[in-house]
N, C-alpha and C positions, 0 to 999 in steps of 0.2 A: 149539777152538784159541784161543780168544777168551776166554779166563777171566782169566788177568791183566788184560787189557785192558777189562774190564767192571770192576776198581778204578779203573781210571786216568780213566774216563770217570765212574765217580762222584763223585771227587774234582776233575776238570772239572767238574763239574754244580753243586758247592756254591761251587766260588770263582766259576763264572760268576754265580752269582746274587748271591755276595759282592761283585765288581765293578762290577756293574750296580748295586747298590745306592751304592757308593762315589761311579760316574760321576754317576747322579743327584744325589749332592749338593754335587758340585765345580760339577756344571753349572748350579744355583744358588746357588754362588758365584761364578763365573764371571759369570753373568748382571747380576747386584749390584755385582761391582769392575770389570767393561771399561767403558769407555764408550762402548760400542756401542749405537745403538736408541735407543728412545723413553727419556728420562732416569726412570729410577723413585726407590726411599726405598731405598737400601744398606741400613738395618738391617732391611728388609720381606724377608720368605721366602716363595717360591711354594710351599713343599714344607708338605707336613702326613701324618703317619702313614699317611691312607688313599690317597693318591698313594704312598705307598713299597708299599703292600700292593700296592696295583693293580699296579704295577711287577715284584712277584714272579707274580704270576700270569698276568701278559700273557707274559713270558720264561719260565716254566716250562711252561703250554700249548703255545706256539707250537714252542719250540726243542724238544720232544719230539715233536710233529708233523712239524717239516720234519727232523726224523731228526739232530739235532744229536749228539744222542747214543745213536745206534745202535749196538750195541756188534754187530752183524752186517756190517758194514762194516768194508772193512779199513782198517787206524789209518795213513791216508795224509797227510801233513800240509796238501801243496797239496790235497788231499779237505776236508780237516778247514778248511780256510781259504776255499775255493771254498764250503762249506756255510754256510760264517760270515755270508759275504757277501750270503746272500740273505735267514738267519735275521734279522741282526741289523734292516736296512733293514721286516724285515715287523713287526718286535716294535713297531717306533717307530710305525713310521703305524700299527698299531692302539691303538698308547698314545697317540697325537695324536689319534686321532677319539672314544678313550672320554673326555680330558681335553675336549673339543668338547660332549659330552654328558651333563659334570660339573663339573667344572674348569674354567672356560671365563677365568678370571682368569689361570691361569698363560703366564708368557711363549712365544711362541712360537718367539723366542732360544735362551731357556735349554732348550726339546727340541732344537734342532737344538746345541748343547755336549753334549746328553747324547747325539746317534746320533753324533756323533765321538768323544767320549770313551770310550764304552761298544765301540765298535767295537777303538776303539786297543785300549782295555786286554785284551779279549776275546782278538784277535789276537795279544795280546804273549805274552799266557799261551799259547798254542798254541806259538808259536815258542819260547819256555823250554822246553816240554815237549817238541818236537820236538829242540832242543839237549842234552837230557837224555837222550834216550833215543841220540842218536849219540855221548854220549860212553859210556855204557854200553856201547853194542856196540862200539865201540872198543876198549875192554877187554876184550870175549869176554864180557859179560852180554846175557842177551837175556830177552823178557817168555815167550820161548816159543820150545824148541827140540824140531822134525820129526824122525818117523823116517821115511823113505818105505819101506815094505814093495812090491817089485816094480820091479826096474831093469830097465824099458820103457821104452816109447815114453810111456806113460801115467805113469809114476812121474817121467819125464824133464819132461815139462808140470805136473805138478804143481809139482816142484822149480822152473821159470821161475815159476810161477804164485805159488808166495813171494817171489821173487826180485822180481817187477816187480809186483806188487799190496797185497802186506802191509807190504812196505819195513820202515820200521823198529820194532825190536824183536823182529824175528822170522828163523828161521832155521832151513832145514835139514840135521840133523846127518851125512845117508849115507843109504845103501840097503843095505837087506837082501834077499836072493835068493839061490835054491839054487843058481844056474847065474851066470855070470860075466859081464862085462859091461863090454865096454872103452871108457874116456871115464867112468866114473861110479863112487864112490866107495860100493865095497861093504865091509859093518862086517863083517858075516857071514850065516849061513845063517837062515833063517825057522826053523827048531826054539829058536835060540839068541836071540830077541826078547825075552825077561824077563832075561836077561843083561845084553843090548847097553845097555836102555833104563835098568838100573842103571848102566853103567859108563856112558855119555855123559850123563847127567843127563837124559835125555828129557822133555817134556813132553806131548805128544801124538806117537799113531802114525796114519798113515794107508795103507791100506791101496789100493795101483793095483791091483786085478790084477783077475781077470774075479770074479764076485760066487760062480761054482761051487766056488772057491778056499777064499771066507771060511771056510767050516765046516771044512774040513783046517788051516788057519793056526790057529782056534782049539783045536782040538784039540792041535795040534803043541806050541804055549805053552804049555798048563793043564795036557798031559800031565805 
């Protein structure tokens, strides 16, 4: 269900590490024009090539561990922003202790501009993305539109289960079942599923019903 959403997280993946790279270097200008702290030389740079490397590899480790970009999660934005939260704070303090044990010149200012800035920007980009994808479903696009096979009690939790966990981007189209089902929005019959899922643009189907079912559903489609 999660195949679009495995682009969107890729292309999260390389602007975070585009922005991290950016905040890094505002945040050594920053540190250079306020005049905040101990007075240094404005034309002096704390930053050198292998600080910027160190920098890609602390945030590409870390944020892949603490699941930043888990494309098995569902694309929730307060998720995606509660995850940020803990990512962003652990990236610094191990970029402040490897600069401890190499770097030990650079200002200890200019990291705390870079865990605010890198943060802001991190988060901005979520919230654009999250903006972007409600005004798409505003217009009836979605990254992934449901068919729920089976209008139960099970097909019925599923449909919540997109409703209040996947949120946005995602949506399902109806229910298909042989038998009728009042409150719930049936396309048509489980024989008629390679139909239905041409005619509503389907992108995945999911199947509620008890597992002894599966092999007759399949049958029924490919016949």
């Amino acid at each position: 269900m999660l195949r679009k959403f495995e682009g969107i997280m890729a292309l999260l993946f390389v602007s975070d590490l585009v922005l991290t790279q950016v905040a890094l270097y505002l945040s050594d200008v920053a540190r250079r024009s306020i005049p905040i702290g101990k007075a240094i030389d404005p034309t002096r740079t704390f930053l050198n090539p292998y600080i910027y490397l160190l920098v890609a590899l602390i945030w590409l480790i870390l944020f892949q561990a603490l699941g930043v970009y888990n494309v098995q999660r569902a694309p929730n934005l307060r998720e995606e922003l509660r995850t940020l939260m803990v990512a962003v704070p652990t990236a610094v303090f191990v970029f402040a202790g490897s600069l401890y044990l190499s770097f030990r010149d650079v200002s200890r200012l200019m990291v705390f501009y870079f865990f605010i800035l890198d943060l802001a920007f991190l988060a901005s980009l979520r919230l654009l993305v999250g903006g972007a994808l409600r005004a798409l479903q505003a217009r009836g696009r979605y990254l992934s539109r449901v068919l729920i096979v089976g209008a139960n009690e099970m097909g019925a939790a599923v449909a919540g289960a997109i409703d209040s966990h996947l949120g946005l981007g995602f949506t399902w189209q109806g229910f298909v079942d042989d038998e009728e089902a009042p409150g719930l929005p049936i396309l048509g019959k489980i024989a008629d599923i390679a139909e239905i899922v041409t005619r509503h643009n389907i992108d995945e189907v999911i199947i509620a019903l008890p597992s002894s079912a599966y092999q007759t559903i399949m049958q029924e489609v490919y016949a």
